[in-house]
N, C-alpha and C positions, 0 to 999 in steps of 0.2 A: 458528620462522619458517622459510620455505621458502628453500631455496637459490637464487642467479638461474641463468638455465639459460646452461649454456657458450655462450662465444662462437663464431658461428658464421664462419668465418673463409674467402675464396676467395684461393688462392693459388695463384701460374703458377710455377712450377721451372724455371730452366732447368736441365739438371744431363745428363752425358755419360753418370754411373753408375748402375745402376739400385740397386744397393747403395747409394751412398751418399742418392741419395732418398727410399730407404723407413725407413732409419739414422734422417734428418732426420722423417720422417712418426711414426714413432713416439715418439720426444724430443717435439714438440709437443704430441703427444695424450698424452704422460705428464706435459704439466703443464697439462692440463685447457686446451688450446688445438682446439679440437674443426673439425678442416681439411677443404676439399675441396680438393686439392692436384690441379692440373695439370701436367704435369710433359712438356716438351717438349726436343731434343736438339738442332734444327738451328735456323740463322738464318730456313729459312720459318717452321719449325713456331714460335719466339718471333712471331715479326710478324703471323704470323697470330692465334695467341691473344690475342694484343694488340687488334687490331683486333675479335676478335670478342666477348672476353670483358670481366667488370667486376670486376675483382680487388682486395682489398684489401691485398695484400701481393704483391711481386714479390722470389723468391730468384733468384741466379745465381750461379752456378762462373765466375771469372774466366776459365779456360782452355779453351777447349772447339778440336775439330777443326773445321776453318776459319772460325770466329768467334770474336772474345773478348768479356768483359763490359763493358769499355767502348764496345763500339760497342752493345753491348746494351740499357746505361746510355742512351747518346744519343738512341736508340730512343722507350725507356720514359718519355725527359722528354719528347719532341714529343709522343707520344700522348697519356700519362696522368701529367701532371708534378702530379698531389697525389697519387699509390698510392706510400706508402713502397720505396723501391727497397734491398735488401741483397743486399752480398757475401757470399758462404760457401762459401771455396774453400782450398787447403789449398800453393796455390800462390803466393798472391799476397805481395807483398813489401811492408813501410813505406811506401815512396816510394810504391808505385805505391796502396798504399789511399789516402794523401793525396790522390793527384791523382783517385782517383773519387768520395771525398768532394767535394772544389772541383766536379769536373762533376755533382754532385747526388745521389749515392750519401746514404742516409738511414745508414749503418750498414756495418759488413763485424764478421765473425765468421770465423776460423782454424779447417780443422775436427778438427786436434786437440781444440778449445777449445767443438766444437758444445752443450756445455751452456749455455753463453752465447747462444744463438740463442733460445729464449722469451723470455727477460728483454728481449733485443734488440727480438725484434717487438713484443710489450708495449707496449715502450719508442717505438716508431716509429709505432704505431698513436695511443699517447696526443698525441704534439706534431704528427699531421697534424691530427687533430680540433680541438686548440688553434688552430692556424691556421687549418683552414677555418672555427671559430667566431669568431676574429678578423675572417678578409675576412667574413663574415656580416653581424656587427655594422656595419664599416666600410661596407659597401656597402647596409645599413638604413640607415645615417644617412645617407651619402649622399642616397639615395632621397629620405629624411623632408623632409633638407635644400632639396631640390630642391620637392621637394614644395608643402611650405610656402611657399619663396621665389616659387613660379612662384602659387599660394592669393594671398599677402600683395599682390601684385604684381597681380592682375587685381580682389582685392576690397578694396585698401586697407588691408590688416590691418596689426597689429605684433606684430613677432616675438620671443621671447624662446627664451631658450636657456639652460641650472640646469646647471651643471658642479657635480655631488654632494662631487668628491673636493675642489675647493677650497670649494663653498660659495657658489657667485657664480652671478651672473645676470645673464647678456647680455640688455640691455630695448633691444630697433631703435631709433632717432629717433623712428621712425612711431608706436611702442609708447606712448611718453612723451606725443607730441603729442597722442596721442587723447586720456589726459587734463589736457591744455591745460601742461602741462612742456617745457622745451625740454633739451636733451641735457644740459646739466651738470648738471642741478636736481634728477634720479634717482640715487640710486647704485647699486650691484649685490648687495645684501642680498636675500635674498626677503622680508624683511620691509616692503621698498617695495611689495611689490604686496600680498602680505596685507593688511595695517596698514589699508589704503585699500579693502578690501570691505565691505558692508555686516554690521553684525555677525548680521542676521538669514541672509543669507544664506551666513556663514561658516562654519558645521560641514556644510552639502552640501560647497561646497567640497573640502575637510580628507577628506570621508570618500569621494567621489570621485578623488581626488589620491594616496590612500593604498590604494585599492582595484587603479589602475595599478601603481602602483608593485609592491603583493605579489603583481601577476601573476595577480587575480580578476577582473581588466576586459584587452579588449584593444588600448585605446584611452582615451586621459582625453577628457571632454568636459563642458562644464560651463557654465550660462546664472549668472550673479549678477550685481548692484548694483558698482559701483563709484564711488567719489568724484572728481568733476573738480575742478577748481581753479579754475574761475569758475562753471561751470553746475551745480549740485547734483550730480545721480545721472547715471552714464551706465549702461545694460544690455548688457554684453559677455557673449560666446559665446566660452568658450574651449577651444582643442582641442587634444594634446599628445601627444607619443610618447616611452617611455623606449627610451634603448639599454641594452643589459644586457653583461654581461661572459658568458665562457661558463658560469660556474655562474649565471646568468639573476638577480646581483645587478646592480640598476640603476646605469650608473655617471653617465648624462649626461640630461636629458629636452628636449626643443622643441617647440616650438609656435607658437599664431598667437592672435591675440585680434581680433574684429569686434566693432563696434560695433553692436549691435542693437535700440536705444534704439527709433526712429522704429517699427520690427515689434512691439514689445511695445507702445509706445503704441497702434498701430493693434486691437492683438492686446484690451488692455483694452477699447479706444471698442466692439469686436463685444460684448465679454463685458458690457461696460455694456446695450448696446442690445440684447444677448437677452435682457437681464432687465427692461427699464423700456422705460414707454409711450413712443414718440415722440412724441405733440402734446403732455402735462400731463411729462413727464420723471419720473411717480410708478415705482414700481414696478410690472411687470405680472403677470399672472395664474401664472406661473410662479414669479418672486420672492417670492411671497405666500403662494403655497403653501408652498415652502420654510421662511416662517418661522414660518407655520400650523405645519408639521412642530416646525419645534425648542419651538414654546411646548406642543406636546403632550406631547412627550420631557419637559420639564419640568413638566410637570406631574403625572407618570409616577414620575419620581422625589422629586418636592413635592407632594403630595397638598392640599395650603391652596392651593398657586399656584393660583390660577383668572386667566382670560380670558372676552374677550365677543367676536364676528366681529358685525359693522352691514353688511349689503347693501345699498346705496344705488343707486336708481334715480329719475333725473328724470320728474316728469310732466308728460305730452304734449310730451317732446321732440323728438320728429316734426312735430309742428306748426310750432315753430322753423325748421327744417331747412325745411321746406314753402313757409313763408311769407316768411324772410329769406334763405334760403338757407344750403350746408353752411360758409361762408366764418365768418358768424356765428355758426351753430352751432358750431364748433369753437372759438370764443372763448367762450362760456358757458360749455365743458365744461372750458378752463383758468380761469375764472375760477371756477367752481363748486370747483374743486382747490384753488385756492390758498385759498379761504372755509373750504373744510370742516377744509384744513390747520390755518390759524388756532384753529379748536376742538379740538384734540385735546393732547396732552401728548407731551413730547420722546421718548416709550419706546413710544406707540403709532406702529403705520400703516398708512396711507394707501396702495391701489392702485388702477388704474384698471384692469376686466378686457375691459375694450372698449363705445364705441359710449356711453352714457350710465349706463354701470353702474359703479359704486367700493367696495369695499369696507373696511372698518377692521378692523384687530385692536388692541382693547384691552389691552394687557397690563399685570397684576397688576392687576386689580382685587376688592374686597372681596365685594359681590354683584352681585345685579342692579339693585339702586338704583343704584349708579355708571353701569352701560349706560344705565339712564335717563336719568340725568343729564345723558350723553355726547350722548345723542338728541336733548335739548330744546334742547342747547347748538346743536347744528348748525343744527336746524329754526327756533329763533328766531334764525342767521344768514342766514337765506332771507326774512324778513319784508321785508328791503330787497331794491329791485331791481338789476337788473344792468343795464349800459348799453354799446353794443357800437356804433359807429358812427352815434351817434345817436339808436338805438335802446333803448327802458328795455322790457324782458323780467322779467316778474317771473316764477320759479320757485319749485319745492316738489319736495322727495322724499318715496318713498314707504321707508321701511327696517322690515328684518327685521333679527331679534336669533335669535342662537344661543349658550349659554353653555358653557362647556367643562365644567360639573360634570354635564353629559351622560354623560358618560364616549365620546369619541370615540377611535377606535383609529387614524383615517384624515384626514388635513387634507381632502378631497374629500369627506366625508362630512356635516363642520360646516358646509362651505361651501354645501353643496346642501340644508343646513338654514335657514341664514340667507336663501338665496333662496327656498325654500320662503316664508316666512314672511313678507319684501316681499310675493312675490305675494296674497299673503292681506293686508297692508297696501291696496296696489292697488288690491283689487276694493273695500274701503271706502270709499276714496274717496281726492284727493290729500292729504299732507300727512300721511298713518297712520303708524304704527309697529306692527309685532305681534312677540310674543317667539312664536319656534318653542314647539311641542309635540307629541309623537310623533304624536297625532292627524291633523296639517297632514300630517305623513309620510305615512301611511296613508291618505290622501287622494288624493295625489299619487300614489300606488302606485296609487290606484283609477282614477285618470285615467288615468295613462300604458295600463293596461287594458285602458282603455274608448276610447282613441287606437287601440291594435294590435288590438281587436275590429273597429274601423269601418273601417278600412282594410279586413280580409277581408272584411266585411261589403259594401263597397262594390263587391269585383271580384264575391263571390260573391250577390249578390242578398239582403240580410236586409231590406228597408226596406218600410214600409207605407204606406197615405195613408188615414186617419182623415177622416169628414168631420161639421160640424156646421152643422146649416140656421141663415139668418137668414130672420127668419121677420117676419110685419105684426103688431103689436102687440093693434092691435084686431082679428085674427080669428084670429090664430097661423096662418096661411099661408105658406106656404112661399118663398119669392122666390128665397133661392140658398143656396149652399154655401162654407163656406170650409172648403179641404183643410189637413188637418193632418198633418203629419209623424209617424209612431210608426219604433220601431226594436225589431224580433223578435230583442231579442240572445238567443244560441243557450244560454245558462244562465240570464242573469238575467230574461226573461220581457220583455214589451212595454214600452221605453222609450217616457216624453213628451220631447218637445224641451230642455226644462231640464235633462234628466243628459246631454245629447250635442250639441246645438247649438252652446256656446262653445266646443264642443274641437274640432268641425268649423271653424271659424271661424281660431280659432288657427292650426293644423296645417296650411291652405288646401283640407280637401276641401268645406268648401261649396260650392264654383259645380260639382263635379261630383254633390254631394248634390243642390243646386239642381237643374239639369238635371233630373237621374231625376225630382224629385218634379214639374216642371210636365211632362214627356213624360207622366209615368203618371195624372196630374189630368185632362190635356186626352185620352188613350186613354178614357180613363173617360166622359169625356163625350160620346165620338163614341157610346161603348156605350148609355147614358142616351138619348141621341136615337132610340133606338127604342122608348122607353117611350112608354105613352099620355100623360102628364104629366112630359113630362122638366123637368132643373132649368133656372130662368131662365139661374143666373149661376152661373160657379165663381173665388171669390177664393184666389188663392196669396198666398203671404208671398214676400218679397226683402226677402235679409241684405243689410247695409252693402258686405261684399264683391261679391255678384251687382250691385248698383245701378253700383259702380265700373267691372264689364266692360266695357269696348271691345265687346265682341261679344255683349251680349245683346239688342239691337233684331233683331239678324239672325238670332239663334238661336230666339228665340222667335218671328219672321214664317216662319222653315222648321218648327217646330212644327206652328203653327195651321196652315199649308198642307197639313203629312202629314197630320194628324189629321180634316181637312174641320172645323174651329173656325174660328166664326169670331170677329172680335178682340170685338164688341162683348158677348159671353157671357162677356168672362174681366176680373177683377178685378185688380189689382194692390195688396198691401197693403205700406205701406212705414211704417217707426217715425220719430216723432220721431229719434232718436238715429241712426236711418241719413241722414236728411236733414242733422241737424247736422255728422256728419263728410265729409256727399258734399264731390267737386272740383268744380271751376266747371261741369267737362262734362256733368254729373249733369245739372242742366235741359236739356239739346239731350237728351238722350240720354229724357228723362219724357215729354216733346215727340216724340221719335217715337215712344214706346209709345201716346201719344193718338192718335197718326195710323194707328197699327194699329187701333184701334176702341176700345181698352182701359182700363177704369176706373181711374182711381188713387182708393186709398182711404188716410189718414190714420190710421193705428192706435194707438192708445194717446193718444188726441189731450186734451191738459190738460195731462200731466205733463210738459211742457218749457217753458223758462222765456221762450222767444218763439215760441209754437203759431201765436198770430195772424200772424207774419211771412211764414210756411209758405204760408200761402192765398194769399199776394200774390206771392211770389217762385215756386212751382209749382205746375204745372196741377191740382190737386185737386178731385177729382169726391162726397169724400165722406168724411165725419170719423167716426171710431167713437171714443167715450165711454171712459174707459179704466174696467176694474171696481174699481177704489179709488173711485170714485167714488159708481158706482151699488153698492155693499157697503152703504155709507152713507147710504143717500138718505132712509132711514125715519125714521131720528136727529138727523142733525145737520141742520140748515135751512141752513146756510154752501153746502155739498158741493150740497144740494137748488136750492140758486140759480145756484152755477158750472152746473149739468144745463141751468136754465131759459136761460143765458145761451148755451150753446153751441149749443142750440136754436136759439135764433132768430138769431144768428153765423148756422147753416147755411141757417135759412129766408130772412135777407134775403141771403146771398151766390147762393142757389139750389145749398145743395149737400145732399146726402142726408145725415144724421144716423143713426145707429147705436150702441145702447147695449151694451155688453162685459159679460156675469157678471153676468148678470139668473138669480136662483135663486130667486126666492118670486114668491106671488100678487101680495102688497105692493108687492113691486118693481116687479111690471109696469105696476101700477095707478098708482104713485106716477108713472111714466115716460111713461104715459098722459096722467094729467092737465097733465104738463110742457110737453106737446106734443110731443114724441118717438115718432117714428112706424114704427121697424124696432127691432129685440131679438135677441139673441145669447146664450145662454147654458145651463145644467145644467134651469132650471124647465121649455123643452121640448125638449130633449136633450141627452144626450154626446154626445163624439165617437164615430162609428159606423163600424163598418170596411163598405167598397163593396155589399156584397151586401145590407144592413139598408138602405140608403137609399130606394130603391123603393118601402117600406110609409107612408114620410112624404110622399110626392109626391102623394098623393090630394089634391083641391081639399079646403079646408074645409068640415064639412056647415051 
């Protein structure tokens, strides 16, 4: 072990002899007292050094030529009354060392006797340090004291105060009263305040409290439970200083205790509500995840433990919202929570991840019969209606299933399976359930794709317009065009509208799809009009979406303006199913496309469950046949009489009739004899990209 390096020692001399100070300089340093000695002879030369210098040790010769060490002494106490002050003079007498001892002499040494002078400063150095570690301490507690009292006093706290050497504890009035005690009712054990912490929260405590104390913390400080006397738990803050002696053992500690009850409750109600739904109070999308996470972990370690995640979505909740407003709507969606609660078991749950979506986690279940079972349970509590201000709403969800013997690594990953797998419930129709399978994944991956293809697609021009004639039955002449949408993806070759139309629709690029394709129909046309047989008519399609625009009467009257079209060349094809969801404004808005010139035509007209209502409530110019129908018409004599009926629907309404997916001879003949008088379909052409259409426009020979 290394030796400590000598002490390094500044010392002022006064001293007459220059003999006798270097006598003194080397006795020091021969006993490892390692000095830088100043050594001064006159009354300036002391006062000056005094004032200038920071000395730990001050020698002086009582007798010097016109100064002596007592007025030296009285000196050395105004300036620097904690620098040990020593005689060491060879003159001075009993009496008169007494009396410089009384006026604050730390010591005198005889210098016969100068062997005695290390041991001396040693000795003078050790009980200044004592002392100034004493006022040290004293004037830390002071401070703390002050401290705290002036703390207790602006924040209501109570103060306590642990005297080590007797064992007792000063508890304030204030201290008591917080928890509901009045001054006699505590005594001064620390086992009053322990005794009454909560036992969960007592070994922080303990091991905070003991961490001050051995001098690893420099400060106690500490949040726990404690028991009142009438009101259960109160949450105090407590915070505390030891003093220490000067080998730095603790002798005394204080402190303060705040009540912090009301901030921890407020501090929970946050922590409650980052995790759980405000309107149903289930847990949300965060909370869920979380214990998605732990039934993973456990299943990680239990390889049997399986679960099941249910993705529950309302159908046509929108409509709700639409039709009674969000007031009612948000009462279905806690009423639909507290229904679906009912069905489940104390171990599974229930979260709401927003807007009309919930999901479950099954836990411990055996296969997937249980999930089944789980499902039918819920779906046949939806069989009754729900009643909201009057109003009886019957509803249906649509849910996906995702099982955990998937082997999931990630709670976000089951969970975007279970939704996966609604949405494939969904497009079923209401009321489905589907179990996920990686397939639905890989699907979904094709979509998202074929979403970030059409996007580029869109800024950078991929998009085509395909056209196929409607033609007169009895001569196959040509009458008009209806444009069809294709998409040139840049790998996978010439989309039809069925791999990209719903995902425009979703996503919201159709009205800007929209757009492009009637701009580049109706360019098309102005081109067409310098053929010797240009086409009669050009019919576009309008999504659900383009019908709902505010702004497509005006977009498309600045269309036909740029293009020299005019309205009564252009068709407008609109589906049952876009008519069923329009808003009320949807007719004003059909109504000025009439009064631009412009056909409305009826598309897919049969397969909605009130066609005939449609003729009466909008302006319709003309119904097209859906091809499920005419597919059939050689076969079934049912299909061949709905043909005859809508037929004559169009001839006594006076509206044009047009047959869909006419591909044989048969067909046409059969469509013929029905009296159906226009035809659409593969038997005289596909769809043809711009530049083939021209060879069709010749008159019939």
């Amino acid at each position: 072990m290394s030796q400590p390096a000598p002490l390094q020692l500044r010392i002022l001399h006064l001293e007459d002899s220059a003999a006798d100070a270097e006598l003194i300089r080397s006795l020091l340093r021969a006993n490892s007292l390692e000095c830088e000695i100043t050594r001064v002879d006159t009354r300036q030369g002391f006062e000056a050094a005094l004032a200038a210098g920071n000395f730990h040790v001050i020698l002086s010769d009582f007798t010097l030529p016109g100064y002596d060490g007592m007025a030296a002494l009285e000196k050395a106490r105004a300036l620097c009354p904690d620098v040990p002050f020593l005689f060491v003079s060879g003159t001075i007498g009993e009496e008169r060392a007494v009396e410089g001892l009384k006026q604050g002499a730390t010591d005198f040494v005889i210098k016969d006797r100068v062997a005695r002078l290390a041991p001396a400063v040693r000795r003078a150095l050790h009980d200044a340090r004592e002392r100034g570690a004493r006022r040290d301490a004293e004037e830390a507690l002071r401070r703390s004291e002050e401290r705290y009292a002036l703390a207790a006093r602006g924040a209501n706290d109570g103060l306590w105060d642990w005297d080590m050497a007797e064992d007792k504890v000063f508890f304030s009035p204030r201290w008591k009263e917080m928890l509901g005690f009045g001054c006699a009712e505590i005594g001064d054990r620390l086992e009053e305040w322990l005794s009454r912490v909560h036992p969960e929260d007592l070994p922080g405590l303990y091991a905070r409290l003991h961490a001050h104390l051995d001098g690893d913390s420099q400060d106690f400080e500490c949040e726990y439970r404690i028991a009142h006397r009438s009101s259960g738990e109160r949450w105090m803050l407590c915070r505390g200083l030891a003093v220490r002696a000067a080998s730095g053992r603790p002798m005394r500690m204080v402190g303060s205790q705040t009540d912090i009850t009301e901030r921890k409750q407020a501090e929970q109600q946050l922590l409650h509500d980052a995790l759980h739904d405000a309107l149903t109070g289930l847990p949300n999308r965060t909370s869920f995840l979380d214990r998605l996470s732990q039934g993973l972990a456990h299943a990680t370690r239990r390889p049997e433990f399986r679960f099941a995640v249910l993705f529950l979505d309302l159908d046509r909740f929108k409509l709700v919202n639409d039709s009674l407003g969000h007031a009612i709507g948000d009462q279905l969606l806690v009423a639909v929570a507290r229904r679906v609660e009912a069905c489940l078991r104390g171990a599974d749950t229930l979260a709401r991840l927003g807007g009309d979506e919930f999901v479950v986690l099954l836990h411990d279940i055996e296969d997937l019969r249980d999930a089944r079972l789980a499902v039918e349970r819920i779906q046949r509590a939806f069989d009754e209606p729900f009643r909201a201000e009057g109003h009886e709403v019957f509803a249906s969800l649509s849910i996906g299933i995702a099982l955990s013997q998937t082997g999931y690594a990630r709670p976000e990953d089951m969970l975007r399976d279970a939704d996966i797998a609604m949405y494939r419930a969904k497009a079923a129709g209401p009321g489905r359930h589907e179990i996920f399978d990686p397939a639905m994944h890989a699907r979904a991956l094709y979509q998202l794709r074929l979403e970030n293809d059409l996007r580029r697609s869109l800024a950078t021009g991929g998009f085509l317009l395909y056209y196929q004639p409607v033609v007169r039955i009895a001569d196959g002449s040509v009458v008009g065009l209806e444009a069809l949408l294709r998409w040139q993806h840049p790998e996978l070759g010439i989309l039809p509208p069925a791999e990209f139309l719903a995902i425009a629709e979703e996503t919201g690029l159709m009205a800007p799809l929209g757009r492009w394709g009637l701009e580049e129909g109706l360019r098309q046309m102005r081109a067409w009009a310098r053929l010797k047989h240009p086409p009669g008519r050009l019919n576009v399609n309008l999504s659900p979406r383009q019908l709902n625009d505010a702004g497509l009467v005006d977009a498309l009257a600045d269309a036909l303006r740029a293009h020299g079209v005019l309205g009564g060349r252009l068709g407008i094809e609109i589906t049952e199913t876009a008519l069923m969801e329009a808003r009320d404004d949807v007719q004003r808005r059909l109504l000025a496309l009439k009064q631009l010139g412009a056909r409305l035509i009826l598309d897919d007209f049969g397969t909605g469950y009130s066609s005939l209502s449609y003729l009466h409530r909008f302006p319709i110019d003309e119904l097209k046949i859906d091809a499920s129908f005419v597919s059939q018409i050689e076969r079934d004599a049912q299909k061949a009489e709905l043909v005859r009926s809508i037929v004559a629907i169009g001839r006594n309404l006076r509206k044009t009739v047009v047959a869909e997916g006419v591909e044989t001879a048969a067909q046409r003949d059969r469509l013929a004899e029905l009296g159906c008088e226009y035809g659409q379909g593969y038997y005289w052409a596909r769809p043809m990209p711009a530049q083939q259409v021209p060879s069709l426009l010749q008159p019939a020979a």
